[in-house]
One Martini backbone bead per residue (centre of mass of N, CA, C, O) as a GRO file, in nm:
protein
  471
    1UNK     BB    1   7.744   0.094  11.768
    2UNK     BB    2   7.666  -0.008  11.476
    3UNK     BB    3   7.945   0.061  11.365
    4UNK     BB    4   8.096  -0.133  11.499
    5UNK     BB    5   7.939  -0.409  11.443
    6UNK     BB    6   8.050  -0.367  11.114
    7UNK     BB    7   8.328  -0.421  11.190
    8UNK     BB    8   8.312  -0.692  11.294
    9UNK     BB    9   8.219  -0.837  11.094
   10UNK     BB   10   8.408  -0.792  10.900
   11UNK     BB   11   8.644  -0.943  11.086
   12UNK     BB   12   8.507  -1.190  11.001
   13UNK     BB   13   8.542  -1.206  10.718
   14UNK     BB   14   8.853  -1.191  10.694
   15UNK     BB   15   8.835  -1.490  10.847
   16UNK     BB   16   8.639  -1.662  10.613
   17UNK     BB   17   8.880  -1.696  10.417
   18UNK     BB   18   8.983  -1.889  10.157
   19UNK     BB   19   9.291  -1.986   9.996
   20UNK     BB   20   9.222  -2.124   9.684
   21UNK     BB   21   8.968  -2.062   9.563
   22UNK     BB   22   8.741  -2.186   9.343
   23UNK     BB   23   8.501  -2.204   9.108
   24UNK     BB   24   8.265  -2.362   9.024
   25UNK     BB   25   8.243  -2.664   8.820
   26UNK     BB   26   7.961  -2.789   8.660
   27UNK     BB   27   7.840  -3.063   8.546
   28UNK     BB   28   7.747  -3.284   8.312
   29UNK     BB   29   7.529  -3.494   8.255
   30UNK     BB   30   7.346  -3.697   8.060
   31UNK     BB   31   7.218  -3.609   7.777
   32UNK     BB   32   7.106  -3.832   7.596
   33UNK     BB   33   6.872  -3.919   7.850
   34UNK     BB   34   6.782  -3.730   8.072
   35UNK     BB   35   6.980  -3.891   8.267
   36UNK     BB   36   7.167  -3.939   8.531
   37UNK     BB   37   7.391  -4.109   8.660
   38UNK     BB   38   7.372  -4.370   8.828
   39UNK     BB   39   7.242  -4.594   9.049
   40UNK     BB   40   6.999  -4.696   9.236
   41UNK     BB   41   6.751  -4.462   9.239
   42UNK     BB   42   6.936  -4.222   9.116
   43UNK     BB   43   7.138  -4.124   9.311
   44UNK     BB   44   7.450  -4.126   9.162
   45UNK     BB   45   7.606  -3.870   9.017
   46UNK     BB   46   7.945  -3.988   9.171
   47UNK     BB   47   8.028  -4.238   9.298
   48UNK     BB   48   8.393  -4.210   9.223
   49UNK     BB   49   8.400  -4.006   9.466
   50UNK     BB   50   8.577  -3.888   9.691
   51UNK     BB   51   8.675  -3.896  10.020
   52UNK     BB   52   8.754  -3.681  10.231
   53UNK     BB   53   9.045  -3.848  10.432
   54UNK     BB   54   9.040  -4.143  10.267
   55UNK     BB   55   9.363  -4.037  10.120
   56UNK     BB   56   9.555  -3.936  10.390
   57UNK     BB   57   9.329  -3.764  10.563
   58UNK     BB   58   9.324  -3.667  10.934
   59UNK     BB   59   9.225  -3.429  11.016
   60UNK     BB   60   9.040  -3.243  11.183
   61UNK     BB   61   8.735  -3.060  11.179
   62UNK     BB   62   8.707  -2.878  11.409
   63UNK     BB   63   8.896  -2.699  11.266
   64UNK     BB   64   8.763  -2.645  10.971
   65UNK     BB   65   8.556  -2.534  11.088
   66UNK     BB   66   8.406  -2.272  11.161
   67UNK     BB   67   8.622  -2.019  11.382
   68UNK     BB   68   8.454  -1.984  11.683
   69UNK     BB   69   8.357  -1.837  11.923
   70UNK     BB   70   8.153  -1.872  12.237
   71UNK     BB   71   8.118  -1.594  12.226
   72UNK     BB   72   7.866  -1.341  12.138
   73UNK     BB   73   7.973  -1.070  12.268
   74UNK     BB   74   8.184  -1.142  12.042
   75UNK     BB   75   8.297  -1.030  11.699
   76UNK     BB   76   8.510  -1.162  11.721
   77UNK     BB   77   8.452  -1.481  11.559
   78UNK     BB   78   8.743  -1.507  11.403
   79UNK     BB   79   8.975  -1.653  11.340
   80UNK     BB   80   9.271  -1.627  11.158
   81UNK     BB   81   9.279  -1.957  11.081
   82UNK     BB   82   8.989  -1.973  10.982
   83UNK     BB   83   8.851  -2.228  10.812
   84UNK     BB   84   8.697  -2.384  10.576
   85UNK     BB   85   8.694  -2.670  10.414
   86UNK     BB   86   8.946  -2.770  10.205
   87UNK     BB   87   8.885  -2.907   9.880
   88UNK     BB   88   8.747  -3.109   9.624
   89UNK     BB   89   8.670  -3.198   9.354
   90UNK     BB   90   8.433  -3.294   9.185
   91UNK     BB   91   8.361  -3.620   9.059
   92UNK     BB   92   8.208  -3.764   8.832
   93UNK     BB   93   8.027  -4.004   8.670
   94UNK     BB   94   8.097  -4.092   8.333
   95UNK     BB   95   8.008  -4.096   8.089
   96UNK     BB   96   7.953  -4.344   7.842
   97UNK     BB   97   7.881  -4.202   7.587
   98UNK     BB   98   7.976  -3.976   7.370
   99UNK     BB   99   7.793  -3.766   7.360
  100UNK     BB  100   7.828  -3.702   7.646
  101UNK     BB  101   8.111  -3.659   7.662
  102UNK     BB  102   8.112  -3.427   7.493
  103UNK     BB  103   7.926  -3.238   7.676
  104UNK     BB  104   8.124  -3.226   7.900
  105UNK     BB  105   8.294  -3.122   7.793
  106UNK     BB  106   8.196  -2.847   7.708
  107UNK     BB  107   8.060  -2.761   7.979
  108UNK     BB  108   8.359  -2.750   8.129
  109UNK     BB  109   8.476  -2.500   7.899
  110UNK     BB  110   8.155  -2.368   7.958
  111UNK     BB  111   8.046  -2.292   8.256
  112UNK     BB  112   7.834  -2.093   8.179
  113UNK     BB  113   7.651  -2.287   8.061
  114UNK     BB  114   7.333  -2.338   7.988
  115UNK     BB  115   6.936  -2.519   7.963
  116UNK     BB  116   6.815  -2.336   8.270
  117UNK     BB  117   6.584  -2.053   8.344
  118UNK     BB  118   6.451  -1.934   8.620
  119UNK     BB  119   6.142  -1.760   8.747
  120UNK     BB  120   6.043  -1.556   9.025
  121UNK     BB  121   5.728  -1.388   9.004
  122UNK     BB  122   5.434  -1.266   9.049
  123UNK     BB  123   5.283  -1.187   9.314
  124UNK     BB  124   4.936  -1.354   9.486
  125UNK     BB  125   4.639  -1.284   9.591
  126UNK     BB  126   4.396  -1.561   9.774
  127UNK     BB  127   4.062  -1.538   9.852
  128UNK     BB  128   3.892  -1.741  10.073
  129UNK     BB  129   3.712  -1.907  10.299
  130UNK     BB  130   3.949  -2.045  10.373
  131UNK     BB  131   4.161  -1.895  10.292
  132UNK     BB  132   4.524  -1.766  10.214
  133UNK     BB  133   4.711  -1.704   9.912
  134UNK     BB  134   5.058  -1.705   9.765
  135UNK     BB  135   5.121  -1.681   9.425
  136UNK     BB  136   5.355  -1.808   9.175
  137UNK     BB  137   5.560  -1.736   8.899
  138UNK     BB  138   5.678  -1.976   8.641
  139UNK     BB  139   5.923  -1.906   8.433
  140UNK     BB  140   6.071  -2.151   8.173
  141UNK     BB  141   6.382  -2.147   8.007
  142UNK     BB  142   6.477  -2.427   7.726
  143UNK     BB  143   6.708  -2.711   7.553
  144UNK     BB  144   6.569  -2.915   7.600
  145UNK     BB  145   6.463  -3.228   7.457
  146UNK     BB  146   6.233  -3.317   7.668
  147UNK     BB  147   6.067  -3.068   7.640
  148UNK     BB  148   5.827  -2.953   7.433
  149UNK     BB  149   5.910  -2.695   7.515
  150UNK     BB  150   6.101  -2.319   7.595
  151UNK     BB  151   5.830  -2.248   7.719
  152UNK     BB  152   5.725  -2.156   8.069
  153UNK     BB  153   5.387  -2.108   8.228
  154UNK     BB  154   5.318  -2.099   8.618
  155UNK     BB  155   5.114  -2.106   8.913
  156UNK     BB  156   5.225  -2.115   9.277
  157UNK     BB  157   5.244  -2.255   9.598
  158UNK     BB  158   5.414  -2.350   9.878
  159UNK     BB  159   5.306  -2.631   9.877
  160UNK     BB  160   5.427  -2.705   9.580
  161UNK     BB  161   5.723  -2.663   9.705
  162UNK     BB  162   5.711  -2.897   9.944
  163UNK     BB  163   5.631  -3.131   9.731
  164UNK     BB  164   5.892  -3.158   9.611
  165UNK     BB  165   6.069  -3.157   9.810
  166UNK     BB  166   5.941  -3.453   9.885
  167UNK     BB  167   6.030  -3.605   9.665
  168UNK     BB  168   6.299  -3.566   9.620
  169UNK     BB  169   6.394  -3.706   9.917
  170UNK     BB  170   6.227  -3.992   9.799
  171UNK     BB  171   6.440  -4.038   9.565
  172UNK     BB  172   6.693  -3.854   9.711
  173UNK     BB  173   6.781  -3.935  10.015
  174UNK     BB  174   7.107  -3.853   9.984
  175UNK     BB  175   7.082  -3.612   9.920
  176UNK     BB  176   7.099  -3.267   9.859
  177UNK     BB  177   6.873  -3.088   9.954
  178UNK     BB  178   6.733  -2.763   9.902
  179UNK     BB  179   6.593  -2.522  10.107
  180UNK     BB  180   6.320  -2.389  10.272
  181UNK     BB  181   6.153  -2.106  10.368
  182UNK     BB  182   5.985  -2.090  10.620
  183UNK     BB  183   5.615  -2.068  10.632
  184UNK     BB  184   5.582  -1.802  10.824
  185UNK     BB  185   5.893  -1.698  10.938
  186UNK     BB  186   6.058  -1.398  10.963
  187UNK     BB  187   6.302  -1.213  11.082
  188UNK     BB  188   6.117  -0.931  11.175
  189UNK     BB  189   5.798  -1.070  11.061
  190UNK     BB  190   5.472  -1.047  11.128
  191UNK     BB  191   5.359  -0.990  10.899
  192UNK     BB  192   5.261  -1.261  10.651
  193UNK     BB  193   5.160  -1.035  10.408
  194UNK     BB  194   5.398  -0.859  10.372
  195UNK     BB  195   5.625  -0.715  10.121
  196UNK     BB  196   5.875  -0.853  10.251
  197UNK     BB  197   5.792  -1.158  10.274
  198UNK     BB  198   5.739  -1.191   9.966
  199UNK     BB  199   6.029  -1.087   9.849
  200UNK     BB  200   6.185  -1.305  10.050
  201UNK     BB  201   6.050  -1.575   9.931
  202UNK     BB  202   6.068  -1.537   9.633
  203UNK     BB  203   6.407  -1.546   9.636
  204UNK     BB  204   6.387  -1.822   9.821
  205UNK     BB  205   6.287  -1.999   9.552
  206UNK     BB  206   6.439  -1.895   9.306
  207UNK     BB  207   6.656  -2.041   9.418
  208UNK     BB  208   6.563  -2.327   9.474
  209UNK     BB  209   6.523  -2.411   9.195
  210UNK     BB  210   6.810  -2.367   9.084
  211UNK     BB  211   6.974  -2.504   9.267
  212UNK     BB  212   6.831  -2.762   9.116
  213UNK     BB  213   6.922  -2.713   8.802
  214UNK     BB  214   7.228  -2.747   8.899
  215UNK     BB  215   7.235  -2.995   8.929
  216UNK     BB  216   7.345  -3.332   8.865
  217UNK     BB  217   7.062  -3.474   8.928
  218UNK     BB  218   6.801  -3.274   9.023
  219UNK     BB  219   6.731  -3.191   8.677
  220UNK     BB  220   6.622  -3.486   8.611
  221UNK     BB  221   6.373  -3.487   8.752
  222UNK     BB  222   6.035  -3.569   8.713
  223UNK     BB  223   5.883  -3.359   8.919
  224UNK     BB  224   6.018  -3.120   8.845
  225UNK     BB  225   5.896  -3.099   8.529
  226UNK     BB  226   5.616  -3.105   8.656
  227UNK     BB  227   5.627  -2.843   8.790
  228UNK     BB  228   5.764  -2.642   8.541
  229UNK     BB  229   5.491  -2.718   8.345
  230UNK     BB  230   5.216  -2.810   8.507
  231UNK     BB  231   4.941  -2.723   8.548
  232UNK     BB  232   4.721  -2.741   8.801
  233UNK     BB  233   4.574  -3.011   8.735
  234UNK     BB  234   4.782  -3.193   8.634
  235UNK     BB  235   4.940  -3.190   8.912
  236UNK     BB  236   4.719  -3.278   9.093
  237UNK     BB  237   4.720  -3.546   8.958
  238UNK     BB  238   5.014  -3.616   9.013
  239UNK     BB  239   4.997  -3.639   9.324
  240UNK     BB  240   4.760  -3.900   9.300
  241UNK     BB  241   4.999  -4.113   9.236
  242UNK     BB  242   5.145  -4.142   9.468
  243UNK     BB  243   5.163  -4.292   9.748
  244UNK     BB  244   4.975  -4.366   9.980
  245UNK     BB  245   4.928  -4.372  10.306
  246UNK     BB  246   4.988  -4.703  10.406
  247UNK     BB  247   5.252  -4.671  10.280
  248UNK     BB  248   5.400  -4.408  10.432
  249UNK     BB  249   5.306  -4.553  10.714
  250UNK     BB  250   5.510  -4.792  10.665
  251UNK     BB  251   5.797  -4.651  10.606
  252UNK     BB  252   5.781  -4.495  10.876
  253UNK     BB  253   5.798  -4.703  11.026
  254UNK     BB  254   6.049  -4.854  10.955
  255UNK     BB  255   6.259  -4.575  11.004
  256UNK     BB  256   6.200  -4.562  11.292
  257UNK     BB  257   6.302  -4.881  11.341
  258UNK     BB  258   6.585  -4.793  11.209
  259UNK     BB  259   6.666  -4.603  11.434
  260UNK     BB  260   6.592  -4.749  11.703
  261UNK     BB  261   6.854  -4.939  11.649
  262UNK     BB  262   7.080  -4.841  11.471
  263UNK     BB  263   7.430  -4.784  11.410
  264UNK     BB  264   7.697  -4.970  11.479
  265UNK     BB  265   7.882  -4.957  11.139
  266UNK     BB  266   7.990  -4.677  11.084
  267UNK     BB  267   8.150  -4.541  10.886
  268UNK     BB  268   8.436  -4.311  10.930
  269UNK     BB  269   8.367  -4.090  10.705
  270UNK     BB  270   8.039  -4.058  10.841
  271UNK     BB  271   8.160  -3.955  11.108
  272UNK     BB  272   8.298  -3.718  11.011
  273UNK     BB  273   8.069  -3.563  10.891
  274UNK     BB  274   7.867  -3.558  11.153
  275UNK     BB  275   8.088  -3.355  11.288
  276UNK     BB  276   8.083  -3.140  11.048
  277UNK     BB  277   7.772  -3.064  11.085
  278UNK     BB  278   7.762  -2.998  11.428
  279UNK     BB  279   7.965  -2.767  11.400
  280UNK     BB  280   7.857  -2.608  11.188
  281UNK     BB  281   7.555  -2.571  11.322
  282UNK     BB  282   7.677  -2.390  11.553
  283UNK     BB  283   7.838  -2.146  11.390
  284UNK     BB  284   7.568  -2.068  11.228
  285UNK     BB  285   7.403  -1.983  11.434
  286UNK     BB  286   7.589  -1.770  11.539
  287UNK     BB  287   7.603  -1.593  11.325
  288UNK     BB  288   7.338  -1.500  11.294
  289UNK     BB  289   7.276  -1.398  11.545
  290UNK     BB  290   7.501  -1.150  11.501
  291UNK     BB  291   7.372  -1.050  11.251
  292UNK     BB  292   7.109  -0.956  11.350
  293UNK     BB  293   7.219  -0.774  11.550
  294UNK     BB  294   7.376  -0.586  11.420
  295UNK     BB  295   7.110  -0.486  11.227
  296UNK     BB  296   6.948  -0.405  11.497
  297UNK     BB  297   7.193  -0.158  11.535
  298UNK     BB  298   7.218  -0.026  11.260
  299UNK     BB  299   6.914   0.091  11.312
  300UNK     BB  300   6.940   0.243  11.552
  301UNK     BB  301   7.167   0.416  11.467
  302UNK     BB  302   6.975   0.540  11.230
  303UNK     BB  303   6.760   0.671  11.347
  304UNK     BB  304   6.943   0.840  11.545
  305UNK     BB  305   7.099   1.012  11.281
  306UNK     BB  306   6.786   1.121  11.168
  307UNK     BB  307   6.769   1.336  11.407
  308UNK     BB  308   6.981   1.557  11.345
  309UNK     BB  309   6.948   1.698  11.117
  310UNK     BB  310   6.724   1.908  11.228
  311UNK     BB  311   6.824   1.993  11.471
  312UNK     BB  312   7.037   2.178  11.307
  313UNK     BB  313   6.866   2.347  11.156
  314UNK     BB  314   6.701   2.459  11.387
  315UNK     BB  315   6.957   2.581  11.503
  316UNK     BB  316   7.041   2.774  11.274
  317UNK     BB  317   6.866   3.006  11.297
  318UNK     BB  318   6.930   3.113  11.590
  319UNK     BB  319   7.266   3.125  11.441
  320UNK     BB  320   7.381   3.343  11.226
  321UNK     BB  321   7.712   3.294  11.249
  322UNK     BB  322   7.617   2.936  11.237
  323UNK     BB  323   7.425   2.853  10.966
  324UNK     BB  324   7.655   2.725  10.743
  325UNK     BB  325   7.782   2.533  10.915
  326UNK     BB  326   7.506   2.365  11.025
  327UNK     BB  327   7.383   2.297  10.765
  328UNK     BB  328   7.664   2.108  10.686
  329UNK     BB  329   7.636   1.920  10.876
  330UNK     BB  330   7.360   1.808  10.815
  331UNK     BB  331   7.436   1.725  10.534
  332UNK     BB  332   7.642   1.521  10.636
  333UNK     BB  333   7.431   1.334  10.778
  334UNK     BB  334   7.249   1.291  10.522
  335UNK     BB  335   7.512   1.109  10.348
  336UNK     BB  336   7.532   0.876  10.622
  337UNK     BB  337   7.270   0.791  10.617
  338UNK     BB  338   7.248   0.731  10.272
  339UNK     BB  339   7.499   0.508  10.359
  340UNK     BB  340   7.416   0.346  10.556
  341UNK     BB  341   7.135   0.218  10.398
  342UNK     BB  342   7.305   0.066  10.167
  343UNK     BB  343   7.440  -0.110  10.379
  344UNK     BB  344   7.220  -0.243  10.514
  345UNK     BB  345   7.135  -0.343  10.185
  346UNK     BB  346   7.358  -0.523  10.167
  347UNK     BB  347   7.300  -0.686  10.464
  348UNK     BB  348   6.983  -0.803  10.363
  349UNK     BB  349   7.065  -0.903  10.066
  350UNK     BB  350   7.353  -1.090  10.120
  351UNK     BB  351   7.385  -1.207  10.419
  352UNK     BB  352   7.187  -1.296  10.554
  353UNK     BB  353   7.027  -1.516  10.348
  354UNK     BB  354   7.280  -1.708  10.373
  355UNK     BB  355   7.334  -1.769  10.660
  356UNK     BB  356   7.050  -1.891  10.656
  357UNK     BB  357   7.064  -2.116  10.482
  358UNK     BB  358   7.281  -2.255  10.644
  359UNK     BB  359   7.112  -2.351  10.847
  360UNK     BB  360   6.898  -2.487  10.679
  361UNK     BB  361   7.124  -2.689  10.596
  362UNK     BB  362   7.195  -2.834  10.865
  363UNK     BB  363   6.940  -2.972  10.866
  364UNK     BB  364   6.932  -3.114  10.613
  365UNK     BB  365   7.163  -3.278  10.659
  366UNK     BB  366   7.053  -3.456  10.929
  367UNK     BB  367   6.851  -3.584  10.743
  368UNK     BB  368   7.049  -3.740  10.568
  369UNK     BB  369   7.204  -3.911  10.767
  370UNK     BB  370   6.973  -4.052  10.859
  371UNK     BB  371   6.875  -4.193  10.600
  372UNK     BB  372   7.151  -4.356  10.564
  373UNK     BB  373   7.097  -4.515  10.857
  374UNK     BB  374   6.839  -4.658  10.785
  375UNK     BB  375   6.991  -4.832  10.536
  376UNK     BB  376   7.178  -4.972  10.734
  377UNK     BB  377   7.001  -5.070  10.926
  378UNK     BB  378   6.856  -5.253  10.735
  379UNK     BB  379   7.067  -5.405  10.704
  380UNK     BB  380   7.205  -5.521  10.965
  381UNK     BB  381   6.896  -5.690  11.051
  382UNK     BB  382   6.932  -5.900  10.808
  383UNK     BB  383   7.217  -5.990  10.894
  384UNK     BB  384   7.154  -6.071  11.189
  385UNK     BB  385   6.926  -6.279  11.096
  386UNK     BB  386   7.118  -6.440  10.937
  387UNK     BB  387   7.278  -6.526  11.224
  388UNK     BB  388   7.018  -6.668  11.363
  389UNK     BB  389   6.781  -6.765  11.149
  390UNK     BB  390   6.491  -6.615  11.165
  391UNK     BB  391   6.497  -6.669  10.862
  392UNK     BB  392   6.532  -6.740  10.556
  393UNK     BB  393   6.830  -6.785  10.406
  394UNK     BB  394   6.750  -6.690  10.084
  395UNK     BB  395   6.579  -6.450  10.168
  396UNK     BB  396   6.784  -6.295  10.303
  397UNK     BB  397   7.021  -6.305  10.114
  398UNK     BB  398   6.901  -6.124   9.905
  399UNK     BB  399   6.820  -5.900  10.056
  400UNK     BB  400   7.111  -5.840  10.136
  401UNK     BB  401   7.209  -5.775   9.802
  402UNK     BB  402   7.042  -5.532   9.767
  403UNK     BB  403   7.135  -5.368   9.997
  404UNK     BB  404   7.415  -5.322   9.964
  405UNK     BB  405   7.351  -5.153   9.720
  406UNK     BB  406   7.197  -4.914   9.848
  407UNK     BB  407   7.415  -4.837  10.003
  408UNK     BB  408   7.641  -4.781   9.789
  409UNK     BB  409   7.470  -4.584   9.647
  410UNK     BB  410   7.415  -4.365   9.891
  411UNK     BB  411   7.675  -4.306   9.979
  412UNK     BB  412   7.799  -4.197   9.676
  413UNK     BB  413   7.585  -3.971   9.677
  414UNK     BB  414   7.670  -3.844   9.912
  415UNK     BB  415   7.961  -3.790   9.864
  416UNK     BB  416   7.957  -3.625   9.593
  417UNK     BB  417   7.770  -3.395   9.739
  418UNK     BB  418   7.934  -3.323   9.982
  419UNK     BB  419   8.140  -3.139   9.776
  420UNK     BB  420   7.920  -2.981   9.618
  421UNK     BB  421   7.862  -2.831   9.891
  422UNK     BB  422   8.101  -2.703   9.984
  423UNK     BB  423   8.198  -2.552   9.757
  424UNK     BB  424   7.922  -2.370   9.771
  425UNK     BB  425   7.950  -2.254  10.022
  426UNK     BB  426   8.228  -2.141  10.038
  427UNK     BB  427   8.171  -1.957   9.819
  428UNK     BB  428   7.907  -1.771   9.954
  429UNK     BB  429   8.062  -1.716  10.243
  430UNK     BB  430   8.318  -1.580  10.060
  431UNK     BB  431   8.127  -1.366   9.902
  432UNK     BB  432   7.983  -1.252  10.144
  433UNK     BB  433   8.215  -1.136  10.317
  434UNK     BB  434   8.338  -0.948  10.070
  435UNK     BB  435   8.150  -0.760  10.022
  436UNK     BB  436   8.064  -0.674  10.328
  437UNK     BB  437   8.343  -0.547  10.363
  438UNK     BB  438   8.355  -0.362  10.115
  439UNK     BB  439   8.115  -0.198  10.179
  440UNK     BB  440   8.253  -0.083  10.463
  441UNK     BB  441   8.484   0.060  10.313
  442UNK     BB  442   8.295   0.243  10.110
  443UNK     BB  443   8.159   0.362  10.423
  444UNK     BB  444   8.371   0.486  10.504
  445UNK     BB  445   8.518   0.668  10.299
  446UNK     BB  446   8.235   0.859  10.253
  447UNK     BB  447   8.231   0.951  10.514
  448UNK     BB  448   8.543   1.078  10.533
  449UNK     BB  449   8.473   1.270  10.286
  450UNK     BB  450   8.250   1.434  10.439
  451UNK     BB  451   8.424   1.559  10.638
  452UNK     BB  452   8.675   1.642  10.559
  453UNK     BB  453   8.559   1.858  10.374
  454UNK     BB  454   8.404   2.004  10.618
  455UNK     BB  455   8.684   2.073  10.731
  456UNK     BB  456   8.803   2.203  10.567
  457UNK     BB  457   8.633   2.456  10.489
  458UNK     BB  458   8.633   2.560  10.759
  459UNK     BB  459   8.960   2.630  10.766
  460UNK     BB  460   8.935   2.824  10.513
  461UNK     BB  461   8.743   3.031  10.636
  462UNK     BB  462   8.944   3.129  10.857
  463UNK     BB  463   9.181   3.207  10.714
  464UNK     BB  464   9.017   3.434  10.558
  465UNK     BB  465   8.906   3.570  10.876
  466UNK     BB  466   9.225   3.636  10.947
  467UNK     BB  467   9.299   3.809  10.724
  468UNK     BB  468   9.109   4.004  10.684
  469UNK     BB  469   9.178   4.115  11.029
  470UNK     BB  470   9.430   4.188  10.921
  471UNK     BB  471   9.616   4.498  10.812
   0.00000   0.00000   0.00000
């Protein structure tokens, strides 16, 4: 049963690949600043980036999302046609120094240049009165010119990666941020701090931090920097720096009543995207759930043919004329026992991951909208407000010139990074079931070869036993 399982998944994979597609080549900010070029409040990484669609293209988002069967308990999950969304390269607005000018060309000709490194690793168990928690170590090891040193060690509680998170997220609303692994449950692992636990959030803090440095626009965030450098204390005193509780509960009410007046006149671009999300998140929970289903039938198919080696083993005793024959049968089920293994394994350290990030990421995408809509609501109530006089017409003017920059920063931000996401996106489900596939291709071929050996080998000895036996 598990073997069909991963058969299915297998075909599911060769339906998930996109034809022409490129890897990314990710651009470098401004380098000569420290700081990534974009509009008002550092939001936008690539102003002048188009979005699919709006030149010229208007196919459905439908057909483009994941195209997935409604029926879970089909295995074909992919259409022949089922393709990601088609995708424009990223286009970031030019830096505008010379260095920096230098430094993009340079970047661009060698795409794996890199100069922030980082490691999560060395996972530690803290047990106070209050609580129990665990640090992780964060190695930082860089060339640029703003860090003080080359090499940095701290380390963090999974509340100081909450805490960064949150941060990103209110200096740059539109952007999308890289998601954080759920806080206590991870599928399939009942104890909280058991090593299966703790080295499954470790690689994903450590892709989550990654992820934020390869960003063009949030490696250059100063939270991030002082996340990545600041001991325990100075962290600790960086944090009572944000804002107080009544100004964030402020803004919460402000934020609250902008979703509830709701967006009247959303562009039609972000209409598009709302709907490429909406799509997108339910073919991604779907997958989701058939991977973790397979997962768990390959393991009882498992755990079910290591019981047959020892039977054989076994049945070989009492049965002198096919010990020979049993005991080979035993080791062959041992062979496909450990081909199985492996394959498992990297079906839960390649595949299931990706795939849980990318559910995690359609929540973020959902949470990214929201706040775009709450930016325009606000600029909507402004414009409303001075058609009807409801207060001072000058400060009103003002206040609406201020809010339509901040609209098209916003937009501008998110635009850009939905391009540079969807590459990402594109690039992983497409390396992760390929990966899949292959690994499943050379899991029948090593099968396939153990059984065909053991039956050669047998037709071999009969045809010796029937010679033998002629005068």
């Amino acid at each position: 049963m598990g073997t069909l399982g991963g058969a299915g998944l297998a075909a599911a994979a060769g339906g998930a690949r996109t034809p022409g597609m490129e890897g990314e080549r990710p651009a470098s900010p401004a380098r000569s600043s420290g700081l990534p070029a974009g509009g008002a409040d550092g939001e936008s990484p690539g102003g002048g980036a188009p979005f699919p669609g709006s030149s010229g293209s208007s196919a459905p988002l439908q057909g483009e999302v994941l195209d997935l069967d409604e029926d879970e308990d089909d295995l074909e999950v992919f259409s022949k046609d089922a393709s990601l969304m088609d995708m424009n390269s990223f286009s970031p607005m030019m830096p505008t120094s010379p260095l920096s000018m230098i430094n993009q060309i340079k970047f661009e000709d060698e795409p794996d240049l890199k100069d922030l490194f980082i490691t999560v690793d060395e996972p530690e168990s803290h047990v106070t009165t209050i609580e129990t928690f665990i640090t992780y170590r964060i190695i930082t090891k860089t060339s640029r010119g703003e860090f003080d040193s080359s090499e940095f060690e701290v380390r963090r509680r999974y509340q100081d990666f909450l805490w960064l998170k949150g941060k990103l997220e209110e200096t740059h609303p539109t952007l999308i941020i890289p998601p954080l692994p759920e806080k206590f449950i991870v599928k399939g692992m009942v104890e909280r701090f058991n090593d299966d636990f703790i080295e499954t959030r470790r690689k994903a803090l450590q892709k989550f931090l990654n992820r934020i440095a390869d960003h063009p626009t949030l490696t250059f965030n100063e939270d991030f920097k002082v996340f990545l450098t600041a001991q325990a204390s100075e962290l600790s005193s960086h944090k009572k720096q944000g804002p107080g509780l009544l100004s964030r509960m402020g803004q919460t009410v402000r934020a609250v009543a902008s979703s509830m007046r709701g967006v009247k006149n959303r562009p039609e671009e972000f209409m598009e995207m709302n709907n490429f999300i909406e799509i997108f998140s339910q073919k991604i929970n779907l997958i989701d759930k058939i991977s973790q289903r397979i997962y768990k039938e390959e393991r009882e198919y498992l755990d079910e043919m290591k019981e047959y080696g020892p039977i054989y083993i076994l049945w070989s005793a009492p049965e002198e004329d096919l010990v020979d024959t049993l005991k080979d049968v035993a080791s062959c089920i041992d062979k496909c026992c450990k081909a199985t293994e492996k394959r498992m394994s990297g079906l839960s350290e390649a595949l299931l991951p990706v795939v849980h990030e990318y559910v995690l990421y359609s929540e973020i995408l959902m949470g990214v909208m929201k706040r775009r809509d709450q930016i325009q609501a606000e600029l909507d109530s402004r414009v409303e407000a001075l058609t009807y006089k409801k207060a001072d017409t000058d400060l009103l003017t003002e206040e609406i010139g201020k809010l339509e920059d901040k609209v098209e920063c916003a937009n501008n931000a998110l635009k850009a990074d939905w391009e540079r996401w969807k590459q990402n996106m594109q690039n992983d489900i497409k390396s992760a079931f390929t990966d899949m596939a292959e690994e499943n291709i050379h899991y029948y071929e090593q099968c396939l070869a153990t059984w065909e050996s053991f039956l050669t080998s047998q037709t071999d000895l009969h045809l010796e036993e029937d010679s033998e036996d002629k005068p």
